[in-house]
N, C-alpha and C positions, 0 to 999 in steps of 0.2 A: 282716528287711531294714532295712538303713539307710535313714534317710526324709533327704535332701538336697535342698534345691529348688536346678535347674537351666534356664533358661528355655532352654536350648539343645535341652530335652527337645519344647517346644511350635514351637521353630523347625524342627525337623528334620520336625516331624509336618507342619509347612504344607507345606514343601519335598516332602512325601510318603516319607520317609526313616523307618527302623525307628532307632530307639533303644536303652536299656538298656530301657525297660519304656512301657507306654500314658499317656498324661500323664492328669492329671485335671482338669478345667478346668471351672468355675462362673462366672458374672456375677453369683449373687449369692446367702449363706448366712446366713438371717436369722440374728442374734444368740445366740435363743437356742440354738441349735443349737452354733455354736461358743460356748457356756457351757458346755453340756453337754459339750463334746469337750477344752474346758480343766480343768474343775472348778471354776469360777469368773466371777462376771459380766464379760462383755464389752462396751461400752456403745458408740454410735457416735462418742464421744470418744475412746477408750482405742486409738488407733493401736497401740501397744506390745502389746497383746494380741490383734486382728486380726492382724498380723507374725505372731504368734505362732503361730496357729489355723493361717492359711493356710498357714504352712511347714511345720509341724509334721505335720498332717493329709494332708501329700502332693502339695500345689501348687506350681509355679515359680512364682507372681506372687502379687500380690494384686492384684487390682480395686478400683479408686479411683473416685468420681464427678468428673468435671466438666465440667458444661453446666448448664444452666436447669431439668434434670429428674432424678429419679433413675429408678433401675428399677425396675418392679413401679409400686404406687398414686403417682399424684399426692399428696405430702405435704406437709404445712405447714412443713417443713425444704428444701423444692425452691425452687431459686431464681425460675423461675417464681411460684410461690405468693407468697414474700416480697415481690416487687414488685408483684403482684397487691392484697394485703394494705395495703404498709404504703404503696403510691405512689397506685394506683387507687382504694382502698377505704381511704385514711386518716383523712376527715374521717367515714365510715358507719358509723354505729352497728352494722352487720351487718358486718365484719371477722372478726370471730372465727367466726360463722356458717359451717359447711363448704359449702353450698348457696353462697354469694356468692362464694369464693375457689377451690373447686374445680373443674379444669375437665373434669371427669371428668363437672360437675354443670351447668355452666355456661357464657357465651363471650362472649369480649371484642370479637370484631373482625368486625362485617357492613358496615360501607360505609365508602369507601376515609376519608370523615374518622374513623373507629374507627379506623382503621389508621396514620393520619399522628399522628394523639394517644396511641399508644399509648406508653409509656415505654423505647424500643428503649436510651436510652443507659443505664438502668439494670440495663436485661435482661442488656446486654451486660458487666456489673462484674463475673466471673464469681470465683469462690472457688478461687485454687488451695492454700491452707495448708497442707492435707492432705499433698497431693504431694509439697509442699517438708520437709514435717518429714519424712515415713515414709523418707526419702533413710538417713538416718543410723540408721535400726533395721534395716533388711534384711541378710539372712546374704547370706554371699557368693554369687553367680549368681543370686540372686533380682531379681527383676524386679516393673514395676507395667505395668498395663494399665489405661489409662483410658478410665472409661467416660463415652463422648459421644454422639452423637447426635438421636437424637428429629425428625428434619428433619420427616418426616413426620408422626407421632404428630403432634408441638408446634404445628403449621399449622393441622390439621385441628380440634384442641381450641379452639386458640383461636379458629377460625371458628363450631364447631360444626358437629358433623360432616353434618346435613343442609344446614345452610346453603353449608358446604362444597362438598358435592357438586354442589349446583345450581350455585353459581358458576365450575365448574368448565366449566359450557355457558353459562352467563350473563356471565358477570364474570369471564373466565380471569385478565385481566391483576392484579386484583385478587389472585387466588392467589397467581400466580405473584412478587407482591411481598412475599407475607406468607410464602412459600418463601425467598425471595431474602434476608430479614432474618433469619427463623432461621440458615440456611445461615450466611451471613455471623457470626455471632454465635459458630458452632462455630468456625468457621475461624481467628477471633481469638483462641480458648484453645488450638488445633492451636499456633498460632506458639510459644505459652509453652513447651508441652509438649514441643515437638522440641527447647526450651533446656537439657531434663533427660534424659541419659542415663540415667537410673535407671528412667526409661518405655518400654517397649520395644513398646508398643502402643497401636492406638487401636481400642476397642470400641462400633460404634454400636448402639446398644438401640432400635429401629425397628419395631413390627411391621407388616409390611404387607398381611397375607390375615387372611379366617377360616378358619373349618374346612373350608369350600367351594370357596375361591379367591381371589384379589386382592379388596382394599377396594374399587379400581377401576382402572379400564381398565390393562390393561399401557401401552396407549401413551398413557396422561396419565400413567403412572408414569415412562414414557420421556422424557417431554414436562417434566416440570416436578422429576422425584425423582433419577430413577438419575444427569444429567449430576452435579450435587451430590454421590454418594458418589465418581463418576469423578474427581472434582477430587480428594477428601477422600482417595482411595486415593494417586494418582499424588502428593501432597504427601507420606503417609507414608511411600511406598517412597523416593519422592526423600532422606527422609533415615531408611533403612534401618528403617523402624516395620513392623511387622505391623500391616493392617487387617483387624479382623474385625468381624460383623455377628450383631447375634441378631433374630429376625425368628420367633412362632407362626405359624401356618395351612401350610394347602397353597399352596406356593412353585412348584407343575408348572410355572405358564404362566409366572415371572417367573427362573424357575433361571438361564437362559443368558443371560438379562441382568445379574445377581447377579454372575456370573462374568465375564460382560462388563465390569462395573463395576472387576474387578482385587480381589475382594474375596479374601481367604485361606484365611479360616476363615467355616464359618457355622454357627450352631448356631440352636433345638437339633436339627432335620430332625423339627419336632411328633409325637411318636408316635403320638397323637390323630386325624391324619388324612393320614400318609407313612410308607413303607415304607424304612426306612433301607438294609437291603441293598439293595433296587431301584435307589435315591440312590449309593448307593456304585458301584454297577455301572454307572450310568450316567455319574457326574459324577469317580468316585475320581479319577480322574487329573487334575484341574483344578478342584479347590475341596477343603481338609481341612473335615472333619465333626464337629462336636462333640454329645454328650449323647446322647437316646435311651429313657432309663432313664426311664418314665412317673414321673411327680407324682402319679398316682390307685396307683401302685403303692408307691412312697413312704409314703405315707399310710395305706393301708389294706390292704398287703400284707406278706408275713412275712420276715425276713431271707433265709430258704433261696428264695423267689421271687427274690427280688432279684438275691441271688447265681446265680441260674440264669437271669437274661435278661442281669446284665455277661459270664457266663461264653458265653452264646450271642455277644452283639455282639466281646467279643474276638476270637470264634473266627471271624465273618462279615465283621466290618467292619475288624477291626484290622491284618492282613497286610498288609506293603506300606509301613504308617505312611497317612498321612492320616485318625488319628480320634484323637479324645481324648475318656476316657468324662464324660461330664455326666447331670445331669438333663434331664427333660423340657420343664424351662423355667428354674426354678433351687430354693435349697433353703429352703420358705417354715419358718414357722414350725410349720404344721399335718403338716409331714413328721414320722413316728414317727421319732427320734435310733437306733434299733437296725439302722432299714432307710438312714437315711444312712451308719451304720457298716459295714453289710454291703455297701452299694454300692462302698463306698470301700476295704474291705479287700477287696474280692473283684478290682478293680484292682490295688491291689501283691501278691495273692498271685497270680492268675494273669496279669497284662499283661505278663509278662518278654517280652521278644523273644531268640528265635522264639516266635509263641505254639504252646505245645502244649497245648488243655485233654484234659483227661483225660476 
């Protein structure tokens, strides 16, 4: 099979529309994996050879950062971090210490003057470089999807998530401002992003459950989160963007507001603790589906498993269009390179539409 990226392959899947074949679609494939899938190091400089991976291997896009966070761990390359670092923590000898800049470890904002001092206008200086250069290396029909959001995750961190919670009954308004400046902050690199046709999406990276159920309440989710992706949606269809959403945990109680929100795509429907046919059967027809394919199978399972759970979800989830195969979450580094191979060729060998597996 000829490998072409066609982002028209991932629009038709939102639309719920069958294609030439099942799209494949990641938010994010650590390095070295696509080193491995090039024959050669791939570095988070080397745009030229990311283009490369992602068209090559089978994707319409690549996935771009930009916001204050990336995906997966809080890193000392997050824009967050950097002002955390070099604005909050400039004159302290503990800068470099992962414990003082980490907010995975730590938290910047409990009373409303932590909140008024915090350095919003530097937060808000956001990095598009990336985006602007990868313009002029893309094959033709290929597309970028940038990834944004965090509204929630970025709130809660910087409050700390117990302290968080409690001021969620103590000190709403409090939150709800430390909501209101993140928000604002995405919304200001949306404007950049809809100046670049070569973006053809906006992906927010947000988890909001565990393995149990929402972080908290649906209706403070209602209250202070979802109007935020409703703005965030209704500006990207306004100028023809696909919004999609990646979000672990069990999603049961917050599904119909996800979709309420105007969202597209959602991935990855956690294998971990959701039933993706159930999802399908319930929601196919008003939200496309992405991933599936566990990270604990990835890891520690054999190509021929692999290939025998993409050949099951084609065969269950894929008729119709509304899915595109992913992982479970995304593809870290501790994934075996043979089982991302099987996942991915067991996509262009049997995701032709119609599917027929054997």
């Amino acid at each position: 099979m000829e490998i072409k990226p066609d982002f028209e392959r991932i629009r038709k899947a939102a639309r719920f529309e069958e294609t030439d074949r099942v799209p494949l679609a990641e938010i994010l494939i650590d390095y070295s994996i696509q080193s491995q899938f090039l024959g050669r190091l791939v570095t988070p400089d080397d745009l030229e050879a990311q283009v490369e991976f992602w068209s090559k291997a089978g994707y319409d896009f690549i996935p771009l950062t930009v916001g204050m966070m990336q995906p997966g761990k809080v890193t000392k390359e997050s824009k967050i971090s950097k002002v955390i670092r070099e604005v909050m923590l400039a004159d302290s000898a503990d800068a470099d210490k992962e414990e003082s800049w980490n907010l995975e470890l730590t938290s910047f904002i409990k009373t409303r003057e932590d909140f008024e001092k915090f350095p919003w206008d530097v937060a808000a200086e956001l990095d598009f470089d990336s985006l602007n250069k990868v313009k002029d290396l893309l094959p033709e029909n290929m597309k970028v999807i940038a990834i944004s959001g965090k509204i929630f995750t970025l709130t809660w961190m910087l409050m700390g998530f117990n302290h968080f919670a409690l001021s969620l009954v103590m000190d709403e308004q409090l939150v709800a401002d430390v909501f209101k400046k993140v928000a604002e902050i995405q919304f200001q690199g949306l404007e950049e992003i809809f100046d670049m046709p070569h973006i053809a999406g906006v992906w927010v990276v947000d988890d909001l459950a565990f393995g149990n159920g929402p972080m908290i309440s649906p209706q403070a989710f209602r209250d202070h989160v979802f109007p935020w992706y409703r703005e965030m949606s209704n500006r990207c269809h306004e100028k023809d963007r696909l919004f999609l959403m990646h979000s672990d945990g069990d999603l049961k109680e917050l599904m119909e507001d996800i979709i309420n929100c105007g969202v597209d795509v959602i991935q990855p429907i956690d294998p971990t603790c959701l039933d993706i046919v159930e999802f399908k059967q319930m929601y196919g027809d008003q939200i496309c589906m992405v991933g599936n394919i566990s990270n604990e199978l990835l890891r520690s399972g054999t190509p021929a498993e692999v290939e025998s759970r993409v050949k099951e979800l084609l065969d269950k989830v894929a008729p119709g269009g509304g899915y595109c195969v992913g992982s479970g979450n995304s593809v870290p580094d501790w994934a075996q390179f043979k089982n991302y191979m099987a996942m991915r060729d067991a996509t262009l060998k049997y995701g032709v539409y119609p599917i027929h597996i054997d």
